[in-house]
N, C-alpha and C positions, 0 to 999 in steps of 0.2 A: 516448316510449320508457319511462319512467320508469310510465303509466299501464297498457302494455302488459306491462311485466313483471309488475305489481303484480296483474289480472286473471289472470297468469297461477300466481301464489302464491295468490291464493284458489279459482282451479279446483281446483289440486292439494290443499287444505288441504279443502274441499269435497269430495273426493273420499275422501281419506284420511281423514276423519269420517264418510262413508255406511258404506266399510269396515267401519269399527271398529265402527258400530252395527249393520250385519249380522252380525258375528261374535260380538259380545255375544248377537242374540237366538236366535244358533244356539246357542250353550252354553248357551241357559235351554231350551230343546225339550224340554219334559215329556216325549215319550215317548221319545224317544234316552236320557234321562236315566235313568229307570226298565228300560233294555234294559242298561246301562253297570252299573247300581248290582248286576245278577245277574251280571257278568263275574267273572274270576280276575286276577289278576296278570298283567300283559301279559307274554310269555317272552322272549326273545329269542329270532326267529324260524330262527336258523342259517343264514340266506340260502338261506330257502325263497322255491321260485318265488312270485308275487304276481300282481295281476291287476288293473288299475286299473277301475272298472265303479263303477255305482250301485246303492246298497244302500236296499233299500225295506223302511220300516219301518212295522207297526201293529200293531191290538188286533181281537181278538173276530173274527177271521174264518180261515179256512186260507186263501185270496188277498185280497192286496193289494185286486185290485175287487171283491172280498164286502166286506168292513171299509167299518165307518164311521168315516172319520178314518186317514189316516195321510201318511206325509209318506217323502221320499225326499233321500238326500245323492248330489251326485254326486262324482268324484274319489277316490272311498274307495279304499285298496288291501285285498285280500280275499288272503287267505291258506287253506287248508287244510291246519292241520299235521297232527300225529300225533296231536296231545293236544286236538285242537279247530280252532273258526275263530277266525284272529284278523283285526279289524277296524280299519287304524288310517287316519287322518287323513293330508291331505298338510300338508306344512309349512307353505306359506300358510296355509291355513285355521284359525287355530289357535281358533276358535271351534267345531271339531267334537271331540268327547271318542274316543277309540279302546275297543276296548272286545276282551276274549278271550271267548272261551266252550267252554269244555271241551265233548265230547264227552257229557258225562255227564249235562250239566244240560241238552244241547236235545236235541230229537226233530224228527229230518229228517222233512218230508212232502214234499205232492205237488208237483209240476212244474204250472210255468203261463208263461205270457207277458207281456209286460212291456216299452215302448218296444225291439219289434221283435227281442228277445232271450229265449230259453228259462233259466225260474228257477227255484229249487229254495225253495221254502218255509223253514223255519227255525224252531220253536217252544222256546223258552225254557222249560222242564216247570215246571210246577206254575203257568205265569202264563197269561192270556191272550194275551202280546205274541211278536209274529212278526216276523222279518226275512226277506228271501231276498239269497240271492248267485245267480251265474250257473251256472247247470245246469255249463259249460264245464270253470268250477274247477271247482265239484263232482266233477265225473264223474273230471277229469285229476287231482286233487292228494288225492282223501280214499279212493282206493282202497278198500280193505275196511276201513277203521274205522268206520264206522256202515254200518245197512240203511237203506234206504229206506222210511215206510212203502208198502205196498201199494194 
């Protein structure tokens, strides 16, 4: 009884150590870190709709499969406010950093696919680093505040 409990404290203890160590190496992610470091002040979103989806991020290409190198979170909730997109983390994962980004400083492109769902590109101006959210939000939550490029 006594040996049964005790495996059963090092499973959990074991378990709650991989955790930790995956959330650690998610908050070092060079390039989520570098997409975060361009954001603004996270707003408070006013109890704007939200949209829980994966948000794919990289470098040096307008799609995710042109890029060499990039990486993807999933669980993200995506927003489209008035003043931008905001990107935050769910609770658990507190190893993912959240991140705003004004209207100002990205440049919507093209639409692509993406684990079975249509995306909308995301370019962060003046860097090479991209993200996309779901065509879905897109289309339903950012109405006319940005053009699409062509």
């Amino acid at each position: 009884m006594l040996t049964l409990r005790m495996n059963e404290i090092l499973i959990f203890l074991g378990v709650a150590l991989l955790w930790v160590g995956a959330m650690i190496v998610e908050y070092r992610n060079h390039l989520w870190s570098q997409i975060v470091s361009y954001g603004d002040p996270i707003p408070d979103n006013s109890g704007e709709k939200s949209s829980i989806q994966m948000v794919f991020f990289w470098r040096s290409a307008p799609t995710f499969k042109q890029a060499q190198g990039g990486d993807y979170w999933n669980s993200m909730d995506v927003s489209c406010l008035t003043d931008g997109v905001l990107i935050t983390r769910p609770l658990f994962l507190f190893g993912r950093r959240s991140v705003f980004l004004p209207w100002s400083k990205i440049e919507v492109g093209e639409q692509f696919r993406a684990w079975l769902a249509q995306r909308r590109a995301i370019r962060i101006k003046g860097t090479d680093l991209y993200l996309s959210i779901s065509e879905k939000v897109y289309k339903n939550q950012s109405g006319s505040h940005v053009q699409a490029k062509s």
